[in-house]
C-alpha positions as a Markdown table, in Angstrom:
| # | Residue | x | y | z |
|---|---|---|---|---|
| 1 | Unk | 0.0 | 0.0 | 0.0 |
| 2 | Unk | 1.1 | 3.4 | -0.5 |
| 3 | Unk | 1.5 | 5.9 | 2.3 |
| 4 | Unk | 0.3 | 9.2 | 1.4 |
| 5 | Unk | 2.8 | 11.3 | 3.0 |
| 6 | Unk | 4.8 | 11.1 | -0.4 |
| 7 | Unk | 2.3 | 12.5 | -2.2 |
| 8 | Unk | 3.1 | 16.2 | -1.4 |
| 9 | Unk | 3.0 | 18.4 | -5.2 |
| 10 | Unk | -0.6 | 19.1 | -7.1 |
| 11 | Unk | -0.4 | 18.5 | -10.6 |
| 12 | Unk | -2.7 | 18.6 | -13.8 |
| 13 | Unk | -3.3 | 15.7 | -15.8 |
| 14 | Unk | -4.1 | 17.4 | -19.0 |
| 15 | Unk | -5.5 | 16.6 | -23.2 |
| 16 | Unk | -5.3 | 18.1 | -26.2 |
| 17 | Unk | -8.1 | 18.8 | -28.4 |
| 18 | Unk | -7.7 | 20.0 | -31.9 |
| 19 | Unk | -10.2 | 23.5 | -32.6 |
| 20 | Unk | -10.2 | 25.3 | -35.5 |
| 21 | Unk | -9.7 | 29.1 | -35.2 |
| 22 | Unk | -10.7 | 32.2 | -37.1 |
| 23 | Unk | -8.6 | 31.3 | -40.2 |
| 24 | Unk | -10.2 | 27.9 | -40.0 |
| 25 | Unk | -6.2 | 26.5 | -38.9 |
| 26 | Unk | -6.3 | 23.7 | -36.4 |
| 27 | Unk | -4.9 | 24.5 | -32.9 |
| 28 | Unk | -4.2 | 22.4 | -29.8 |
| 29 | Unk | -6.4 | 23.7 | -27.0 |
| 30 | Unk | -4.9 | 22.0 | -23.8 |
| 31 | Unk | -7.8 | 21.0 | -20.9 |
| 32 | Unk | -7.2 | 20.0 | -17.8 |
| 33 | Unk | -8.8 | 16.5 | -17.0 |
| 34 | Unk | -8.1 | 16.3 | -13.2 |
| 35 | Unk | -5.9 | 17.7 | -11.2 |
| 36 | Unk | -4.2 | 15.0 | -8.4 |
| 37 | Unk | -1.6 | 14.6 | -5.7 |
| 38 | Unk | 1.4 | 13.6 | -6.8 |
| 39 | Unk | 5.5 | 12.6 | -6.6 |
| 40 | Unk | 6.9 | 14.8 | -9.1 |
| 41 | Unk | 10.9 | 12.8 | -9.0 |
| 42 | Unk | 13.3 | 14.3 | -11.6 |
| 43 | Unk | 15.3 | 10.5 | -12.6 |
| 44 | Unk | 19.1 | 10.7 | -11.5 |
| 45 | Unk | 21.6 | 8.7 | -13.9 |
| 46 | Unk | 20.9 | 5.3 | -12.7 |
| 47 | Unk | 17.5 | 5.5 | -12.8 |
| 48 | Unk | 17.1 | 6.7 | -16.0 |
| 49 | Unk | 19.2 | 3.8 | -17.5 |
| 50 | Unk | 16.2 | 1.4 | -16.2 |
| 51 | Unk | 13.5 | 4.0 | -17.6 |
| 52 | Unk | 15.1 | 3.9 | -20.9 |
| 53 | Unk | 14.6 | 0.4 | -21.0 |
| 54 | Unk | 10.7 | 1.3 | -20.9 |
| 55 | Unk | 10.8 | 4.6 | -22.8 |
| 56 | Unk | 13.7 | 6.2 | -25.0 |
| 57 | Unk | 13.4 | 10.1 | -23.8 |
| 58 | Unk | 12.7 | 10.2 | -20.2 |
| 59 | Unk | 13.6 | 12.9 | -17.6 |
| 60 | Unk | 10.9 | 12.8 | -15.1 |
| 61 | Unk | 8.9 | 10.0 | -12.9 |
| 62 | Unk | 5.5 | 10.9 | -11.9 |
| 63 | Unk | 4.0 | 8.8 | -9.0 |
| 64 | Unk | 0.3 | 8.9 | -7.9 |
| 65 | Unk | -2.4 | 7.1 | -7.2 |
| 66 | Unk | -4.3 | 5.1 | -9.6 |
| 67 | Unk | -6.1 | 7.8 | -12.7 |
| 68 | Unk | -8.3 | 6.2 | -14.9 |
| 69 | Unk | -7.4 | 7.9 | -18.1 |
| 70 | Unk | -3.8 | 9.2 | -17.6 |
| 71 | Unk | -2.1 | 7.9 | -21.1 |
| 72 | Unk | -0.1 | 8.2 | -23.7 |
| 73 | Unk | -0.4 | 11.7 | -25.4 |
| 74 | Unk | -1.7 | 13.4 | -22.4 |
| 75 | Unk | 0.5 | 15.9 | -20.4 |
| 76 | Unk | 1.4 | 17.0 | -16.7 |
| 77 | Unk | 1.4 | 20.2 | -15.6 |
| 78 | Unk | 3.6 | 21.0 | -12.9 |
| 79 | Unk | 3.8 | 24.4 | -11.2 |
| 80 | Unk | 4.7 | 26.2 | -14.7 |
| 81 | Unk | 6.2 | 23.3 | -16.1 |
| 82 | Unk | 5.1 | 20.6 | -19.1 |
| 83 | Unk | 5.8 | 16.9 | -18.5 |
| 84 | Unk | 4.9 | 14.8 | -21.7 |
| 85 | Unk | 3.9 | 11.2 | -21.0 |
| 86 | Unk | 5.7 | 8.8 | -22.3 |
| 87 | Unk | 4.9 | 5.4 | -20.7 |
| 88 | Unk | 2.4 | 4.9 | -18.0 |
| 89 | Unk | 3.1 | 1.7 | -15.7 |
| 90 | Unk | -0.4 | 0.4 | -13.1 |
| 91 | Unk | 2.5 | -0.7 | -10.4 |
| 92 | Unk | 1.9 | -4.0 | -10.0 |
| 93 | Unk | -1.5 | -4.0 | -11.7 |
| 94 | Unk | -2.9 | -3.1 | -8.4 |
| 95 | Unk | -4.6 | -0.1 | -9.8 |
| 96 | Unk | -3.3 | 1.5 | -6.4 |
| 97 | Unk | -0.3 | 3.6 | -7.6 |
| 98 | Unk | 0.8 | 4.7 | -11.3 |
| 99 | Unk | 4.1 | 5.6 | -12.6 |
| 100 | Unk | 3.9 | 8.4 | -15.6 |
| 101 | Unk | 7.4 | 8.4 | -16.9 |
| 102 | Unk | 8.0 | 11.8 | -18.8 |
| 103 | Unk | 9.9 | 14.1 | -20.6 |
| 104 | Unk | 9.7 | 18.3 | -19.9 |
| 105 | Unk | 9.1 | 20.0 | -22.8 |
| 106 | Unk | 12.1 | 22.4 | -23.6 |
| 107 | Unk | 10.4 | 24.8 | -25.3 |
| 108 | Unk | 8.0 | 26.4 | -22.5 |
C-alpha cells in the first residue's frame, strides 16, 4: 500500500483537443482533465538507465495514485512546467499507484 505522506505536489493531468480558429487552422487547445496529488521525481543517472529500458526520452517519474485515463499523449502540468507522458506503468496491476514516466518540454 502506498503511504500518502509522499504525495506532497498538485499537478494537472491534461488533453489536447484539436479546434479550428478564425482562419479555420487547427490549434491544440490544452484542458485539464483532473488535477491530483502527486510525486513529481526528476530521474538521476541510474534510474534513468532502467526507464530507458521502458521509454527512450525520459527525464521525469510521476507517481500517484491510480487515474483512470492518464495515457499516452496526455500531459502533466507541474507548477509552470510541461511533462509529456511517455509510458504509464499500473505498479503491479494493483490499480493503487501509477508511474507516468516523462519528458519536460524544452520549449515552455
Amino acid at each position: 500500500m502506498t503511504r500518502i505522506g509522499k504525495y506532497r505536489q498538485r499537478v494537472e493531468i491534461q488533453s489536447c483537443a484539436k479546434t479550428a480558429n478564425g482562419f479555420g487552422e487547427l490549434e491544440e487547445v490544452w484542458t485539464t482533465d483532473s488535477t491530483e496529488w502527486a510525486q513529481v521525481e526528476p530521474l538521476s543517472g541510474r534510474q534513468m538507465e532502467y526507464a530507458k529500458a521502458i521509454v527512450a526520452e525520459v527525464s521525469h517519474v510521476v507517481r500517484m495514485r491510480f487515474t483512470p485515463g492518464v495515457a499516452v499523449g496526455k500531459r502533466i502540468k507541474f507548477n509552470n512546467r510541461i511533462l509529456n507522458v511517455n509510458a504509464v506503468l499500473n505498479t503491479e496491476e494493483r490499480n493503487i499507484e501509477l508511474q507516468a514516466y516523462c519528458m519536460e518540454r524544452a520549449d515552455q
